[in-house]
C-alpha positions, 0 to 999 in steps of 0.5 A: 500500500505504501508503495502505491500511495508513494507512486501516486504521489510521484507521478502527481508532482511529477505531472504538476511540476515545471521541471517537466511541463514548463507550460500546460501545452509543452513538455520537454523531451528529456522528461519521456523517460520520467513519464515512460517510469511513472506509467510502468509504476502506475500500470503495476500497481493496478495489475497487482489490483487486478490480479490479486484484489479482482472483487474490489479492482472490478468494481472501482474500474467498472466506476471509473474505467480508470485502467481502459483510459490508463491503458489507451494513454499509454498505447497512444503515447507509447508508454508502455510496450503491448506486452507490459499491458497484461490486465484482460478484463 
């Protein structure tokens, strides 16, 4: 739990600082590999969601669809390899 919470947090200050994003409209190229971390850590703590908490994964993503608008970010951007994006639901 503590190392999803730290994750969270860390991609937050990571979207929300200006080392990155130095307007709303323009990210520096140098910050890609940060983001490209920040979504295999975020992907890997919802996997760890759905393979071990499935009652609970279910229902948070059949609320809030929050790993299918994950997922189609990363595939949009390339983030993240097809074969990393291992949650079949």
């Amino acid at each position: 739990m503590d190392y999803m919470s730290h994750t969270v947090d860390a991609a937050q200050a990571l979207l929300a600082g200006t080392a990155a994003f130095p307007s709303r409209v323009t990210i520096k190229a140098s910050a890609m590999p940060l983001l490209v971390s920040q979504a295999r850590r975020l992907y890997r703590a919802l996997s760890h969601a759905w393979r071990h908490h499935r009652e609970l994964y279910d229902s948070f993503e059949a609320e809030t669809r929050c790993t299918a608008r994950f997922t189609a970010l990363a595939r949009r951007y390339c983030l993240l390899a097809e074969e990393q994006l291992v949650i079949r639901s």
